[in-house]
C-alpha positions in Angstrom: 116.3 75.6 85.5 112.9 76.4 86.8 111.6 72.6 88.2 108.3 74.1 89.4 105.1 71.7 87.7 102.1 72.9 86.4 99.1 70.4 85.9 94.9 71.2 85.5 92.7 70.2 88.6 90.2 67.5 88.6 88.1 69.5 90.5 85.9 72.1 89.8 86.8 74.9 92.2 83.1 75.5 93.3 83.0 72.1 94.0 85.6 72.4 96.5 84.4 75.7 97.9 81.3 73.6 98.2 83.4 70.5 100.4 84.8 73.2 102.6 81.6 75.0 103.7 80.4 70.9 104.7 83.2 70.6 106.4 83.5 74.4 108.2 80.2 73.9 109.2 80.1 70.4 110.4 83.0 72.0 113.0 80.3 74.8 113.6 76.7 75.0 113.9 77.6 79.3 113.7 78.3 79.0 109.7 75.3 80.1 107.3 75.4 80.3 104.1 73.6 83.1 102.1 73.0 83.2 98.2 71.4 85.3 95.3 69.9 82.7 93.4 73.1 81.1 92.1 73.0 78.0 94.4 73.2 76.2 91.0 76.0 78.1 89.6 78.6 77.8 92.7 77.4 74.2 93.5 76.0 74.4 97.1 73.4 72.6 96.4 74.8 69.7 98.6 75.1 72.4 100.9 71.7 73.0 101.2 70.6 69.5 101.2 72.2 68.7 104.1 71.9 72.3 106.0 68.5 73.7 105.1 67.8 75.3 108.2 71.6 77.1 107.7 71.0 78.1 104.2 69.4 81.5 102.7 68.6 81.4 99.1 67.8 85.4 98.8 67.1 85.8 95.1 68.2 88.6 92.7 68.6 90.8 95.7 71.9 91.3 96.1 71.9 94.3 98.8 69.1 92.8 100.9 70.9 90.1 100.9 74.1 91.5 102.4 71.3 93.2 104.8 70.8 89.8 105.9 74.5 88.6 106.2 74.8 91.3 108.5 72.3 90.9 110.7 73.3 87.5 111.3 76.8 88.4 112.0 74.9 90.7 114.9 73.4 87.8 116.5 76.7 85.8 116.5 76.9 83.5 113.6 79.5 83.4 110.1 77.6 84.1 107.4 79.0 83.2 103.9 77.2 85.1 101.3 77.7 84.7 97.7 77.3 86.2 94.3 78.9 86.7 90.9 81.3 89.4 91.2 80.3 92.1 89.5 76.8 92.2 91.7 78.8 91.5 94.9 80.8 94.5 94.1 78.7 96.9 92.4 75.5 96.0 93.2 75.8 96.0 96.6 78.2 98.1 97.7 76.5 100.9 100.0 75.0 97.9 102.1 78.6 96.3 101.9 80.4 100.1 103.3 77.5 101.2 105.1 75.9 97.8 106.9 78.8 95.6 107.0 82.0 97.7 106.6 80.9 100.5 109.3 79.3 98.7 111.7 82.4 96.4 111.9 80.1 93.1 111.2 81.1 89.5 110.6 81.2 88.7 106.6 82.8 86.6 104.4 82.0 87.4 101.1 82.1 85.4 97.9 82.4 87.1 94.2 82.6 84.3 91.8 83.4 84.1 87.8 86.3 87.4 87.9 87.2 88.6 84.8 87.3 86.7 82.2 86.6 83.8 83.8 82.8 84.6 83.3 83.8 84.1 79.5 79.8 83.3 77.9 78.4 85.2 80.4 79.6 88.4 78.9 80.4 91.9 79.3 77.3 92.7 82.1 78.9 89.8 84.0 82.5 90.3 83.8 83.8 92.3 86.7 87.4 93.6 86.0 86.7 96.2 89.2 85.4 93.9 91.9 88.6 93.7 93.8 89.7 97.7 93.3 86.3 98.3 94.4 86.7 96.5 97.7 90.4 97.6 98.5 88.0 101.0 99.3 86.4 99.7 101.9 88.1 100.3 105.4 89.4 97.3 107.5 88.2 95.3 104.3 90.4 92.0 103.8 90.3 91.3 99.9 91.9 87.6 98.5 91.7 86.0 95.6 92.0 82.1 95.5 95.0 80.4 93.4 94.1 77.0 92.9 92.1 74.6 95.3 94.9 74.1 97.8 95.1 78.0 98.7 91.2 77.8 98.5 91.0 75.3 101.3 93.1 77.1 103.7 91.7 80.6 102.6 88.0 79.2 103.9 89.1 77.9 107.0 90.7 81.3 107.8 87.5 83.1 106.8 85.5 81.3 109.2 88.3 81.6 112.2 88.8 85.3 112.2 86.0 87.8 112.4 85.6 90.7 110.4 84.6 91.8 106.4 86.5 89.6 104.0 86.1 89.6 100.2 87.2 86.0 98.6 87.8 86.3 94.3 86.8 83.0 93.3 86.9 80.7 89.8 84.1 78.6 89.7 85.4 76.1 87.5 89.2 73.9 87.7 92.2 76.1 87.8 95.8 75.5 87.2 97.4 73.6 90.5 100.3 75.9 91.8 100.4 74.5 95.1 100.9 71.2 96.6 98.6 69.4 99.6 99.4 71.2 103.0 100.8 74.5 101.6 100.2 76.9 104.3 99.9 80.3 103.6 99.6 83.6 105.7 97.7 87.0 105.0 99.1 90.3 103.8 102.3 87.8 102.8 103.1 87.3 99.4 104.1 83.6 98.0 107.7 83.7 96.7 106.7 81.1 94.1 110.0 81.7 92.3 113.4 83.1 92.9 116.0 82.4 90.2 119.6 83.5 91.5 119.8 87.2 90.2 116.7 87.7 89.3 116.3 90.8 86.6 112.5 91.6 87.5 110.2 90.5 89.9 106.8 89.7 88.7 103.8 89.8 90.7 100.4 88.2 89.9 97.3 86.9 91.4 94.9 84.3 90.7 95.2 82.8 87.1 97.7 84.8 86.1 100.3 83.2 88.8 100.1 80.3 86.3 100.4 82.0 83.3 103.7 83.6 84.8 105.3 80.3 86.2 104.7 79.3 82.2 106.2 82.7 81.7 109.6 82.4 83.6 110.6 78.9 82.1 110.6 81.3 78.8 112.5 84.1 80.0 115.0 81.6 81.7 115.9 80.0 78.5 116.3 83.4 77.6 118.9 84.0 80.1 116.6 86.7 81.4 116.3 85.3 85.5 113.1 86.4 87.5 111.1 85.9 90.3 107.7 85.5 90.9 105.1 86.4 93.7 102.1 85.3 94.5 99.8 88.5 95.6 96.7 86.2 96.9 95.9 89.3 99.3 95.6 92.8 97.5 94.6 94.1 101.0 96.2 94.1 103.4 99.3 94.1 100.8 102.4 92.6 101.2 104.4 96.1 101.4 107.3 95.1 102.2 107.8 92.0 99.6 107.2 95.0 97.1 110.3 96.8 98.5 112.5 93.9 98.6 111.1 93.0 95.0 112.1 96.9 93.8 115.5 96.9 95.8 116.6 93.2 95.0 115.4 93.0 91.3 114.8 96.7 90.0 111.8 96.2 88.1 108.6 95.0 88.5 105.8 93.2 85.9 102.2 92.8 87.6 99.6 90.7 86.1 96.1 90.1 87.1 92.8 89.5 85.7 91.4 92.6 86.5 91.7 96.3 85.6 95.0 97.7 86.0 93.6 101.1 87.3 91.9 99.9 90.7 93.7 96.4 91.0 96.9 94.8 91.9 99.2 96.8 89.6 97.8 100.0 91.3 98.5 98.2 94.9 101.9 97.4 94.1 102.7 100.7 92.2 101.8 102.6 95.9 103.8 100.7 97.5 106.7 100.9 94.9 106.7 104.6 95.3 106.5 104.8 98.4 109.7 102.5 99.7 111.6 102.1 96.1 110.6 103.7 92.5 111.8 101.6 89.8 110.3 100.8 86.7 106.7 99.1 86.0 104.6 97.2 83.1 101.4 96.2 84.0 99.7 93.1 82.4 95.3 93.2 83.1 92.9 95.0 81.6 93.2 98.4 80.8 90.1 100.3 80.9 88.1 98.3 78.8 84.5 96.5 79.3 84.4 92.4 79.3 82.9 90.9 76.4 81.7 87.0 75.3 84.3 84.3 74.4 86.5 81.5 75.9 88.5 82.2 78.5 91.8 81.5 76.3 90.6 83.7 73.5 89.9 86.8 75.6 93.3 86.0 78.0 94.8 86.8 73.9 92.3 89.7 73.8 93.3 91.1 77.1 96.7 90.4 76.8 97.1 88.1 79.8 98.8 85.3 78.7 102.4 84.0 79.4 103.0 85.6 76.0 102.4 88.7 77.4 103.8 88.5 80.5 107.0 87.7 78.6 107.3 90.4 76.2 106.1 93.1 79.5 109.3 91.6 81.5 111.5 92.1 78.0 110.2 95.4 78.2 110.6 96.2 81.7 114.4 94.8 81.9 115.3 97.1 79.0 113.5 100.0 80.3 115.8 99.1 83.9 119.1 98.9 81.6 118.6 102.6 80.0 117.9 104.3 83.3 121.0 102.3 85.1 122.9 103.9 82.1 121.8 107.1 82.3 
């Protein structure tokens, strides 16, 4: 029986990205915080109330703004530079290659509302790419943010090691996977579940490690065991967990809220072939455009919901069966 409890935050998770870059920078007078008009719509307002000399509202000027970021990283401080996704990762991307990427500079950036979490904001706004587009740039560390305990653990390890980071990030409450004081490690995947002889191995990120806890309770009273990892970092990837997953289980379901081409799926399917083919389904987008609605009626559209998840592990157990008989 799968004991594992699933309950919605309180908190808005801007709210406590917000909290942590108070508190980072309270611990040092180095952190700035840069932003592309959307102080508002992350909530660092309070941020910039009580650090206006530290803060850099840049307007809708997403590259000059990354310009910016990386001249301060020159001059020694931790710049924090935010954006909505899409405009983090497409907008700006030469300055983020060229400017941050090749001169080796100091950046922790901030994409905010992926996928479908933009919901109202629509299509223009919902970036199923940003994360595939930043597992191109070299040295690049790309995470996504589970739940407000990973958050607050992912931003103090932001500001403590130097390089270009990309951070995934829901502005509003999340599932909570994760109890107080979780600590987690990068390029190391969270075994969130692992059922004694375990048929397939999921592995998701971000909302969709949520959706497949909900996912396993159904396949275990199904008789159908899995596990399930937590793929917070897409780069550097967890390789080996992949293998072990591939040897150990024989099949693999990802699922992430993102396009299956560039993301996490394509991560995990490079790594399969390279250490342990085995089968694959792959819950995310699949080359589609975002468009308006709720974030529970396009997870239906998109086919990201525990629903799904269910009937890809069905799918990839069978398809595991017929080749073992073969």
């Amino acid at each position: 029986m799968i004991e594992r409890t699933l309950e919605n935050e309180r908190q808005e998770m801007r709210q406590a990205f917000c909290q942590c870059l108070l508190d980072l920078a309270a611990d040092d007078e180095r952190l700035i915080l840069l932003d592309a008009d959307l102080m508002s719509a992350i909530g660092t307002k309070p941020f910039q109330e009580a650090h206006p000399e530290r803060t850099v509202d840049c307007g809708i000027q997403e590259a000059n703004m990354i310009g910016t970021a990386v001249g301060l990283s020159m001059t020694g401080k931790i710049p924090f530079a935010h954006t909505f996704a899409p405009f983090m990762s497409r907008r700006a991307m030469d300055q983020i290659f060229i400017s941050g990427g090749y001169s080796k500079a100091n950046v922790k950036l901030v994409g905010s509302d992926p996928g479908i979490t933009a919901m109202t904001n629509g299509g223009t706004h919902m970036s199923f790419e940003d994360m595939g587009i930043m597992r191109n740039v070299p040295s690049m560390t790309v995470l996504e943010a589970t739940d407000i305990t990973m958050l607050k653990w992912m931003m103090s390890w932001l500001a403590q090691n130097y390089g270009m980071q990309y951070m995934r990030l829901v502005r509003k409450p999340c599932v909570k996977v994760y109890q107080e004081g979780t600590h987690f490690q990068i390029g190391k995947a969270v075994q969130v579940i692992n059922q004694s002889g375990a048929e397939a191995t999921i592995i998701a990120s971000g909302i969709c490690v949520a959706e497949s806890i909900k996912a396993a309770r159904t396949l275990d009273d199904e008789g159908i065991p899995v596990r399930v990892l937590d793929m917070f970092t897409w780069k550097p990837l967890d390789n080996q967990a992949v293998a072990d997953a591939a040897r150990q289980t024989g099949a693999i379901v990802t699922a992430e809220n993102h396009n299956v081409n560039t993301g996490l799926g394509a991560a995990v399917s490079e790594a399969a072939a390279g250490s342990c083919p085995v089968p694959i389904e792959f819950i995310g987008v699949h080359d589609r455009f975002g468009q308006v609605g709720d974030q529970n009626y396009l997870a239906q559209e998109y086919g990201l919901t525990a629903k799904d998840i269910v009937r890809a592990v069905r799918k990839v157990v069978d398809r595991k069966h017929q080749y073992l008989q073969r």
